[in-house]
C-alpha positions, 0 to 999 in steps of 0.5 A: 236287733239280733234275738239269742236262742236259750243255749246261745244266753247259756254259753255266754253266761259261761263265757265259752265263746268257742261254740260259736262261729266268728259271724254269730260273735261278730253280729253279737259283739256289735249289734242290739241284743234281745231275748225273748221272754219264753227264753227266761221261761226255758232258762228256769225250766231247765234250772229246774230240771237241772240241767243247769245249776244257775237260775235263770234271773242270774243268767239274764241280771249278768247279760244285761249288764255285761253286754247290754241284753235286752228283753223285747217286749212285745205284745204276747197275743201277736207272738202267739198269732206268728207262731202258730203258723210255725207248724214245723215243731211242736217244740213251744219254746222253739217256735215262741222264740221263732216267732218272737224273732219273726215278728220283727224280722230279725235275726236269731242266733241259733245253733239248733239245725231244726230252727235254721232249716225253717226260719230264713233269718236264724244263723249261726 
């Protein structure tokens, strides 16, 4: 399973592949694919603000299908229990989203440099 920061659902809503590195596509056109629910939470928020002019259930309907994103589900309280050991932003979608990915060890494909300098598991 590979979980997808915000930024990472946007390019691929907009079909700009050349923002990411030729690992983060391979691990993207080949894996399991998940976002967090604090992802759709962020996509909105930013929808919002407008800093893009696409609701988030658009970008997130679209990625299901063409490329078989998933949400995960796991249970909230534990979420909240991994993050709050992640005292190294005070950032709450970065360290949901973090925490979210930890959870299950998984990677996250991120470009945020913050993200990769404390979670041994984010790439990109």
């Amino acid at each position: 399973m590979i979980y997808l920061d915000t930024h990472v659902l946007v390019w691929l809503y907009q079909k700009d592949r050349s923002k990411f590195t030729s690992e983060a596509l391979d691990l993207i056109d080949k894996e399991e694919l998940l976002f967090s629910p604090m992802v759709e939470l962020e996509l909105e928020y930013l929808f919002e603000i407008e800093r893009i002019n696409v609701r988030a259930e658009i970008i997130l309907d679209y990625l299901k299908e063409r490329i078989g994103l998933g949400k995960c589900e796991n249970p909230f309280p534990n979420i909240v229990t991994k993050a709050k050991s992640m005292k190294w932003t005070r950032d709450p979608f970065d360290r949901i989203i973090t925490a979210q990915a930890a959870e299950n060890d998984s990677i996250l494909i991120t470009k945020d440099k913050k993200i990769r300098k404390h979670y041994s598991r984010a790439l990109w």
